[in-house]
Biopython code that builds the backbone (N, CA, C, O; Angstrom):
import numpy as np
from Bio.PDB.StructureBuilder import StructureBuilder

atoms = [
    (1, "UNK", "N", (-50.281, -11.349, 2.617)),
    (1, "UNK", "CA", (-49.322, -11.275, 3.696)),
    (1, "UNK", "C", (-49.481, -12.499, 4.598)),
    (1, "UNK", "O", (-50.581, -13.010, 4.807)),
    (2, "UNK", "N", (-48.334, -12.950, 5.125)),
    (2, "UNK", "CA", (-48.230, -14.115, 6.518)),
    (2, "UNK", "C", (-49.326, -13.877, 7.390)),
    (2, "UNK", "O", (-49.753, -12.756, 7.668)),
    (3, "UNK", "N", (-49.768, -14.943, 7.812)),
    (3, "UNK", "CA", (-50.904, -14.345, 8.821)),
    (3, "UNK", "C", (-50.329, -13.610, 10.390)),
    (3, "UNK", "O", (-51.061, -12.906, 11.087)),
    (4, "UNK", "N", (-49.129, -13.891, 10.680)),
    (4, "UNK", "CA", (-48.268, -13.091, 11.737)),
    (4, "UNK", "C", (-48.382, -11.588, 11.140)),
    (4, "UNK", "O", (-48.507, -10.826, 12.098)),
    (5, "UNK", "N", (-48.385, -10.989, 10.102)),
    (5, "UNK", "CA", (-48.302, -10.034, 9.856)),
    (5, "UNK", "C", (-49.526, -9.007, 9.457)),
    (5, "UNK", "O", (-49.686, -8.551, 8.325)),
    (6, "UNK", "N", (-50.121, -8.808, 10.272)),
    (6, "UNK", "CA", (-51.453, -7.884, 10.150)),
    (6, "UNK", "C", (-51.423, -6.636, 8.935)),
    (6, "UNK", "O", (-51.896, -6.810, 7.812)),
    (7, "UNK", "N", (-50.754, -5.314, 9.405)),
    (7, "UNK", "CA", (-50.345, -4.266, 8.678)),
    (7, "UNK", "C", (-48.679, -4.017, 8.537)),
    (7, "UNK", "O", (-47.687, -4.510, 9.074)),
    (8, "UNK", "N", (-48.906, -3.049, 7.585)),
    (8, "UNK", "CA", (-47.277, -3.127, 7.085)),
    (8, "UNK", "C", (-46.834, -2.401, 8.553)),
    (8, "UNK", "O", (-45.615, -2.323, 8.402)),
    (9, "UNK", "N", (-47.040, -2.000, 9.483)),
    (9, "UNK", "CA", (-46.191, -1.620, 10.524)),
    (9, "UNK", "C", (-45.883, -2.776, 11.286)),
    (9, "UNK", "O", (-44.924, -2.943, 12.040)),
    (10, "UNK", "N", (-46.769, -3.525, 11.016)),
    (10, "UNK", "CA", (-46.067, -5.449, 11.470)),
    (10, "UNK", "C", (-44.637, -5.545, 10.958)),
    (10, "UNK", "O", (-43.998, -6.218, 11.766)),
    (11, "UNK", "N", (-43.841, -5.128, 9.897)),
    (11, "UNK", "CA", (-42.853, -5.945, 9.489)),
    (11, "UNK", "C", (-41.745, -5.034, 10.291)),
    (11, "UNK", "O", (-41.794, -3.844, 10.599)),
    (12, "UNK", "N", (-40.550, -6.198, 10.556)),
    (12, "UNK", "CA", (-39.644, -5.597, 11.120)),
    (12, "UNK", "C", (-38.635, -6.427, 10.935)),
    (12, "UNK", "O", (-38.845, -7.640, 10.941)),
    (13, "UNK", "N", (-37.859, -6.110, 10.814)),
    (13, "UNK", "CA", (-36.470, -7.081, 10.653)),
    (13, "UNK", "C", (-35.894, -7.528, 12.300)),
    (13, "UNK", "O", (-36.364, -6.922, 13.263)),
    (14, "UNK", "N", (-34.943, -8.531, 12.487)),
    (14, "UNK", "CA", (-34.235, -9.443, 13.285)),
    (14, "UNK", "C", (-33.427, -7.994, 14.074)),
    (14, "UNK", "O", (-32.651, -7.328, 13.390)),
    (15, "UNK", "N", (-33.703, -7.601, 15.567)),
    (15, "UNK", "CA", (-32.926, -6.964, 16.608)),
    (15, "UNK", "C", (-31.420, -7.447, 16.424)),
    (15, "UNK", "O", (-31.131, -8.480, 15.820)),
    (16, "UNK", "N", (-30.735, -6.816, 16.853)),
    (16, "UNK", "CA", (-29.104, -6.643, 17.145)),
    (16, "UNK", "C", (-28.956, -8.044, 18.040)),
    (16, "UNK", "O", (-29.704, -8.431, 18.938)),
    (17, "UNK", "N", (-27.805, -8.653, 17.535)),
    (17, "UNK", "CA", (-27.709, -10.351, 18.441)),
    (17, "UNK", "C", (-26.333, -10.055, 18.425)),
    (17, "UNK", "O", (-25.644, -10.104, 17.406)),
    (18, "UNK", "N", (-25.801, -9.655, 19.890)),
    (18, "UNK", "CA", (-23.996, -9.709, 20.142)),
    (18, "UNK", "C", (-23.542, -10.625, 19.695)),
    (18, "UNK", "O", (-22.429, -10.458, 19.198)),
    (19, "UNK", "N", (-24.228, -12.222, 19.631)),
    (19, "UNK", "CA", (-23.297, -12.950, 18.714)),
    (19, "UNK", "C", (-23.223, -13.190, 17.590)),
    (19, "UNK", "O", (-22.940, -14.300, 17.140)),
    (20, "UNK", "N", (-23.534, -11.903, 16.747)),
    (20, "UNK", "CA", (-23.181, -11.901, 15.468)),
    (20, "UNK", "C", (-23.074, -10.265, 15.001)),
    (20, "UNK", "O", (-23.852, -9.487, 14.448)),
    (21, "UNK", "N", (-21.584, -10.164, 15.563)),
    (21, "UNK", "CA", (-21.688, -8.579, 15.256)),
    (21, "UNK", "C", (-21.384, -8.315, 13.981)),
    (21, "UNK", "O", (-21.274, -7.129, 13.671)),
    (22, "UNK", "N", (-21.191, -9.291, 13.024)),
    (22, "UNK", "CA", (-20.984, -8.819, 11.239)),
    (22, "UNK", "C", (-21.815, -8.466, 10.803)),
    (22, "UNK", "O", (-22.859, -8.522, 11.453)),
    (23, "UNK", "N", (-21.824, -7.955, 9.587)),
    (23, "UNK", "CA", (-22.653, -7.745, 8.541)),
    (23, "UNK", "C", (-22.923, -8.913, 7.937)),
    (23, "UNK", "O", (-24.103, -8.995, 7.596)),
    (24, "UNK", "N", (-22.093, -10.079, 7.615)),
    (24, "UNK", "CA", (-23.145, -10.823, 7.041)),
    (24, "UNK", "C", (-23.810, -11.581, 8.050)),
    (24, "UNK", "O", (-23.247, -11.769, 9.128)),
    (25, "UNK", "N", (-25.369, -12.207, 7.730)),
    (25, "UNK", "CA", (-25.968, -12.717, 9.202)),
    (25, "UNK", "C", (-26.500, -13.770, 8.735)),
    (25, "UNK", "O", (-27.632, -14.214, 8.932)),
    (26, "UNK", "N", (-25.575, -14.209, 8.044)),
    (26, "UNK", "CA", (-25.689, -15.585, 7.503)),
    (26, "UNK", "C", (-26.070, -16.895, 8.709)),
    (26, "UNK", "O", (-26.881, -17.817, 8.618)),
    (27, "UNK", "N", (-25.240, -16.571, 9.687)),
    (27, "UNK", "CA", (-25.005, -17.341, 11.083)),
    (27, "UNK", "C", (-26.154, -17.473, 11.481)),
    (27, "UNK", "O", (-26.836, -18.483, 11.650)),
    (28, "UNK", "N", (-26.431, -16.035, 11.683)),
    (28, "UNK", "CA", (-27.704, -15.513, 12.630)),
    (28, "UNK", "C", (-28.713, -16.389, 11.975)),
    (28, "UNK", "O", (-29.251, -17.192, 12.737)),
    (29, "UNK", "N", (-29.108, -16.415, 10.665)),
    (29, "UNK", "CA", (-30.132, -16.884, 9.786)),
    (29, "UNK", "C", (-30.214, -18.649, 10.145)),
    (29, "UNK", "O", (-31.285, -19.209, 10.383)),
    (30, "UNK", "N", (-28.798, -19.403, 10.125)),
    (30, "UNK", "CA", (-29.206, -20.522, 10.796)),
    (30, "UNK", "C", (-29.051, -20.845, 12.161)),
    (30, "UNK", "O", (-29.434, -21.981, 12.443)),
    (31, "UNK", "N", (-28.655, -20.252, 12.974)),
    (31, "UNK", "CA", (-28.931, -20.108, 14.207)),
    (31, "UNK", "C", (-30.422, -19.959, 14.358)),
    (31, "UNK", "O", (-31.240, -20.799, 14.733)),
    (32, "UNK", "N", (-30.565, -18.953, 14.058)),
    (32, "UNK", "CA", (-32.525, -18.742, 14.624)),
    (32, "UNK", "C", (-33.441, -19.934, 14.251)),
    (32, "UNK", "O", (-34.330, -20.526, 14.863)),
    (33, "UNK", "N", (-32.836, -20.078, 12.892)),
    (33, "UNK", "CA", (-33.873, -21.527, 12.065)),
    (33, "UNK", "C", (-33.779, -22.379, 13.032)),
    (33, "UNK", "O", (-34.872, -22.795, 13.416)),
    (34, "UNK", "N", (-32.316, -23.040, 13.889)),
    (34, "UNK", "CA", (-32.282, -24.480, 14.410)),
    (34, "UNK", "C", (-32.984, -24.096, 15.698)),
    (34, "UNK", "O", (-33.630, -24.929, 16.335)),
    (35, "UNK", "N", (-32.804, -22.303, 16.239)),
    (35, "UNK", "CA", (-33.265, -21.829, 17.908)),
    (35, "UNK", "C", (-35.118, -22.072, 17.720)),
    (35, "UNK", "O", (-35.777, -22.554, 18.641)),
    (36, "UNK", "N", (-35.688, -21.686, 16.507)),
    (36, "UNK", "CA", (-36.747, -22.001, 16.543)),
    (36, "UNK", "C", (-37.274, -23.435, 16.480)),
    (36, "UNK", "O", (-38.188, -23.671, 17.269)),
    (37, "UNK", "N", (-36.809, -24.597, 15.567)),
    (37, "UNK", "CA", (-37.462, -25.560, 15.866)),
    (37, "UNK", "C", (-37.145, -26.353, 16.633)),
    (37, "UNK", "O", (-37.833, -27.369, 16.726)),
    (38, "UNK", "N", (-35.549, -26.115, 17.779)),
    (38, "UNK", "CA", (-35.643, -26.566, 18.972)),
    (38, "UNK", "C", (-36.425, -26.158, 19.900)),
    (38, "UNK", "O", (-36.871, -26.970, 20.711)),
    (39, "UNK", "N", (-36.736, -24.856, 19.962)),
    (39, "UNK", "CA", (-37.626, -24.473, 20.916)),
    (39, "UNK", "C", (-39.174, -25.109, 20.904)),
    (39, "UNK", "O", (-39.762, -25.462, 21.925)),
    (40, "UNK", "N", (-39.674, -25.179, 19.656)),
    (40, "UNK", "CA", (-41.025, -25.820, 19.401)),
    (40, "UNK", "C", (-40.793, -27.528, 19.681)),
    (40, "UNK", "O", (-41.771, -28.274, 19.721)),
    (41, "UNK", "N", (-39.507, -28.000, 19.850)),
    (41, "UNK", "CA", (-39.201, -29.705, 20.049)),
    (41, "UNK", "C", (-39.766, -29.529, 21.426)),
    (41, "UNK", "O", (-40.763, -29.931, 22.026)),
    (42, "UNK", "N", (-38.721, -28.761, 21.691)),
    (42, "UNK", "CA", (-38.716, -28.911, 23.123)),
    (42, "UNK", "C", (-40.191, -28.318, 24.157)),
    (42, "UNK", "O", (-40.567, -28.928, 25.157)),
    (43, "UNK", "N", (-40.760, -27.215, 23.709)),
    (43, "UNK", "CA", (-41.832, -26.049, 24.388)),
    (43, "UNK", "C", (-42.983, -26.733, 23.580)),
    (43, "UNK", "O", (-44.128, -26.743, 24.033)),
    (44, "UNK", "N", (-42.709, -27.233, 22.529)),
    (44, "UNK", "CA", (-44.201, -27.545, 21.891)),
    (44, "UNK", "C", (-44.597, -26.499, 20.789)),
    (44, "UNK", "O", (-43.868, -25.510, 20.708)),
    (45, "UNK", "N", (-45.680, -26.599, 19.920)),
    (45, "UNK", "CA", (-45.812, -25.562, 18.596)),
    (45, "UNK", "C", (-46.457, -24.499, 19.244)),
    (45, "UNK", "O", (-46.387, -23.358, 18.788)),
    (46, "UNK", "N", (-47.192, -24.814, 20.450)),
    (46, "UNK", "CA", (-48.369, -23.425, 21.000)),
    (46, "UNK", "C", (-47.471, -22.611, 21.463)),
    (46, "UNK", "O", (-47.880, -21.482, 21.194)),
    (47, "UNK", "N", (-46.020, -22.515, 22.260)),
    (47, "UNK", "CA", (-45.054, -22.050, 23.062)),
    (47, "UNK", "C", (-44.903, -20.687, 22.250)),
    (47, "UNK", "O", (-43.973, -20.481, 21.471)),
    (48, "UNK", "N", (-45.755, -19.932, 22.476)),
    (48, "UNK", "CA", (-45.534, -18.098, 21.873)),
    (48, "UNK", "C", (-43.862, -17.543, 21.360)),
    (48, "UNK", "O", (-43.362, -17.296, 20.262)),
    (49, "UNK", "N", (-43.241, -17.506, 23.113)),
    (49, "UNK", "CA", (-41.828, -17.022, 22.865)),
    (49, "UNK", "C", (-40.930, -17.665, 21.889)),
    (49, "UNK", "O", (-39.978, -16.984, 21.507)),
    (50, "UNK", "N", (-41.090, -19.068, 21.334)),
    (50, "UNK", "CA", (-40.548, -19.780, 19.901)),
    (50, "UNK", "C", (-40.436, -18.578, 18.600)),
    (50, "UNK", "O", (-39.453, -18.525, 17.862)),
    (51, "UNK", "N", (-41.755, -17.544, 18.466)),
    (51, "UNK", "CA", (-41.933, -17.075, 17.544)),
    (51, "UNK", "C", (-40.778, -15.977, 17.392)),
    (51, "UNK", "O", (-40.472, -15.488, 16.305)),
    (52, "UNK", "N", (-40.313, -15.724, 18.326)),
    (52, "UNK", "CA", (-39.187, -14.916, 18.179)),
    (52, "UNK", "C", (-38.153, -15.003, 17.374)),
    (52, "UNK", "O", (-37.507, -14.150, 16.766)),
    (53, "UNK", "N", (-38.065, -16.403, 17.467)),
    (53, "UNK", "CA", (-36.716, -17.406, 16.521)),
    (53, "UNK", "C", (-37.441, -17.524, 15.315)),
    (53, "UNK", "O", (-36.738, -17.314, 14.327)),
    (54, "UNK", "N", (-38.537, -17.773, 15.096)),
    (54, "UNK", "CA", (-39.350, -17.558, 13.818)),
    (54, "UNK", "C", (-39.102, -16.158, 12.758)),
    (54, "UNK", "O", (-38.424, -16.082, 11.734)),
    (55, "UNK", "N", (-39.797, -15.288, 13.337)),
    (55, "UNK", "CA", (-39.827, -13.646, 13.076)),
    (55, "UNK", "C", (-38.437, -13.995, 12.653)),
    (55, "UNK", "O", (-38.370, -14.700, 11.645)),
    (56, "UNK", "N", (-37.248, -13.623, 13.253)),
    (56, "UNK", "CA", (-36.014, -13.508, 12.853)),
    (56, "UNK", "C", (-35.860, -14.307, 11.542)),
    (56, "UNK", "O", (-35.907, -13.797, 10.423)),
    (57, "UNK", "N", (-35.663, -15.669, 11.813)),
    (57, "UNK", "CA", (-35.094, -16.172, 10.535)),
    (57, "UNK", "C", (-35.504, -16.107, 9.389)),
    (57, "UNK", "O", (-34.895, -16.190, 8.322)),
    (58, "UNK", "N", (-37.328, -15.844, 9.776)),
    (58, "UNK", "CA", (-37.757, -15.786, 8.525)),
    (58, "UNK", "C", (-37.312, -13.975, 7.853)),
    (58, "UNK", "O", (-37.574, -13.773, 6.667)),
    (59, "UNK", "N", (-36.756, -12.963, 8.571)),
    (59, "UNK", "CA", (-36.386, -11.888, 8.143)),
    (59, "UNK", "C", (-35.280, -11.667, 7.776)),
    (59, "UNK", "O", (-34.942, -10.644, 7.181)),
    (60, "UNK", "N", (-34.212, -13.036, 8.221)),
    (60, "UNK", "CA", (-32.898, -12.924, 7.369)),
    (60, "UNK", "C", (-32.428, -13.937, 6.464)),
    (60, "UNK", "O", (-31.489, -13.686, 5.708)),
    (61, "UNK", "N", (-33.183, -15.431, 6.473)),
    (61, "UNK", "CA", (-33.073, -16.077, 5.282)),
    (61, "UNK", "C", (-33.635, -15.669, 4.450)),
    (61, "UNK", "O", (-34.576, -14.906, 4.671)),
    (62, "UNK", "N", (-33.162, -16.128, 2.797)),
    (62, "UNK", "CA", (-33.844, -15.951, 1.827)),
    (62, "UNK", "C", (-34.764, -17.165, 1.817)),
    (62, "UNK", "O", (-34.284, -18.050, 2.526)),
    (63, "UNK", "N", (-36.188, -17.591, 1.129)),
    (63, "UNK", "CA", (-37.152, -18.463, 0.977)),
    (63, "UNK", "C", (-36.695, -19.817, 0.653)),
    (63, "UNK", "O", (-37.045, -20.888, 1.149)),
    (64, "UNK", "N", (-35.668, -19.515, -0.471)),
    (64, "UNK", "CA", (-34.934, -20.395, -1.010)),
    (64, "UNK", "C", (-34.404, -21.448, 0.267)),
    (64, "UNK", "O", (-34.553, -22.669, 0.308)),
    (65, "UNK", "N", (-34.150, -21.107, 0.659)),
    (65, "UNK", "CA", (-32.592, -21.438, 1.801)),
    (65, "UNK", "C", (-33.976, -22.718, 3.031)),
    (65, "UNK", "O", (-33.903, -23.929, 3.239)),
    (66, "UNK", "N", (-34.986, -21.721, 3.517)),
    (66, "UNK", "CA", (-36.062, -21.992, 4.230)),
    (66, "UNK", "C", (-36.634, -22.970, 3.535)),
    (66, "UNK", "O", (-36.191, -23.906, 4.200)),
    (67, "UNK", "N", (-37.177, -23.398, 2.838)),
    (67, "UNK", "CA", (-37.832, -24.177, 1.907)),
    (67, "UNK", "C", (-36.680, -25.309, 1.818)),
    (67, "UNK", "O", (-37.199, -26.354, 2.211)),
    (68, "UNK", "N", (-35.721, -25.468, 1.566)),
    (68, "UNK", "CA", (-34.699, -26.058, 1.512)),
    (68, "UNK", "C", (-34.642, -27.215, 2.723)),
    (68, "UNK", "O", (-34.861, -28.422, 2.622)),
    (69, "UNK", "N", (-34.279, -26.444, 3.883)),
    (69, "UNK", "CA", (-34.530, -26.840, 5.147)),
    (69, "UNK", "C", (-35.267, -27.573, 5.369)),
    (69, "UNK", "O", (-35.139, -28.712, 5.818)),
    (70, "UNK", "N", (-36.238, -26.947, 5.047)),
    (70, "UNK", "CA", (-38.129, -27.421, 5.352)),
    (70, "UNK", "C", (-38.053, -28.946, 4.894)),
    (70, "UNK", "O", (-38.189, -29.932, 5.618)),
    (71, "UNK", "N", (-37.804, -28.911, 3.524)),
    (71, "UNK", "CA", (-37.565, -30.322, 3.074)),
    (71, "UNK", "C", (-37.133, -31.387, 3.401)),
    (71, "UNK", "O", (-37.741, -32.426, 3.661)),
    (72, "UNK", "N", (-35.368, -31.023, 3.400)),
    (72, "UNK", "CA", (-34.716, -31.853, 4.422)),
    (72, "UNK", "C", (-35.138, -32.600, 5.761)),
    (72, "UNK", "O", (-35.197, -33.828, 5.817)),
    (73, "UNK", "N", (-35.425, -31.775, 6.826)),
    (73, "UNK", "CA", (-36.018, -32.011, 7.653)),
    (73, "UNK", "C", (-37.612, -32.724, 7.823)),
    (73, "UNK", "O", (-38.107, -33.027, 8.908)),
    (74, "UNK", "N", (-38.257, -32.904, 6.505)),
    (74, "UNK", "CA", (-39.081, -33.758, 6.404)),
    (74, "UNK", "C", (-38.801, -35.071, 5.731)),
    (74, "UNK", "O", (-39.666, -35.846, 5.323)),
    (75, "UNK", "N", (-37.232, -35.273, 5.642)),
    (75, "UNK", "CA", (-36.958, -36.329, 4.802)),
    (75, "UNK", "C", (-35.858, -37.037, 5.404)),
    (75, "UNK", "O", (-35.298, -38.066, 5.029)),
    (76, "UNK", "N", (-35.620, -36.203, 6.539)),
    (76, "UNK", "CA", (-34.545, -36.596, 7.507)),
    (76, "UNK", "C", (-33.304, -36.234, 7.290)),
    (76, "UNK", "O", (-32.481, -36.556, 8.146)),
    (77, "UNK", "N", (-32.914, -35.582, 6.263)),
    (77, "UNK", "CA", (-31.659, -35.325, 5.631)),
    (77, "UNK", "C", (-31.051, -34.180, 6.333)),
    (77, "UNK", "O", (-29.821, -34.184, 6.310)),
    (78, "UNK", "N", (-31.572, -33.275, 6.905)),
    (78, "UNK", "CA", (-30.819, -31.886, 7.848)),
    (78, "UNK", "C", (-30.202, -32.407, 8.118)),
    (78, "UNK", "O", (-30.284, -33.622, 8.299)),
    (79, "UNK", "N", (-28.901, -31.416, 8.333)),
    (79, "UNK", "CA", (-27.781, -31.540, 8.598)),
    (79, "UNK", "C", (-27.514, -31.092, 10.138)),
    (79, "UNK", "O", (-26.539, -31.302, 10.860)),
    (80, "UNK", "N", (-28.559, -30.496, 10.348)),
    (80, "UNK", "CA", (-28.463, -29.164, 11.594)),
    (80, "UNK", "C", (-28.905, -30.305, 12.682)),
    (80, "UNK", "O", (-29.461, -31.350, 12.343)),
    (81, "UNK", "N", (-28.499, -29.876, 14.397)),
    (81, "UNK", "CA", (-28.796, -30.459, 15.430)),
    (81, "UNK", "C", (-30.237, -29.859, 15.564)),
    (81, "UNK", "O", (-30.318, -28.653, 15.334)),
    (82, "UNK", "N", (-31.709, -30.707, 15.998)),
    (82, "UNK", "CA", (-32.537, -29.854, 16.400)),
    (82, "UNK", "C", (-32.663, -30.952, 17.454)),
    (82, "UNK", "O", (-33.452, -30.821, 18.390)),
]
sb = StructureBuilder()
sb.init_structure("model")
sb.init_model(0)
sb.init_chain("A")
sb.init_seg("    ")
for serial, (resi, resn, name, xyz) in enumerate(atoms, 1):
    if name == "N":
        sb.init_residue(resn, " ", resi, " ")
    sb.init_atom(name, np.array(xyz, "f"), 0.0, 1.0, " ", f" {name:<3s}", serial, name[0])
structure = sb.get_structure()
């Protein structure tokens, strides 16, 4: 398991976000990705409340998608504003 995640009562999926009242949360998934590593640009990596945007995205992207990102953004290629 992630080291964020102690016991299985650790896991929880992404709270209700009014701006995304659909079912698919496709949005939500890159929203949180870009809310988290702006927040760590901006707050720094120690900044706790970042993890929020973490937790989430990592509970509604698939790995695929994350990893993807991950890359990009080490290669400069994202597309996304951070």
């Amino acid at each position: 398991m992630p080291e964020m995640i102690k016991s299985v009562a650790d896991i929880k999926t992404a709270p209700f976000d009014p701006r995304f009242p659909n079912t698919n949360q496709t949005r939500h998934c890159y929203q949180s990705y870009l809310d988290f590593h702006r927040c760590q640009k901006v707050r720094g990596e120690k900044y706790e409340p970042c993890q929020y945007f973490k937790r989430a995205f990592t509970s509604l992207c698939p790995n695929e998608w994350v990893e993807k990102w991950d890359t990009q953004r080490g290669e400069g290629t994202f597309a996304g504003r951070i």
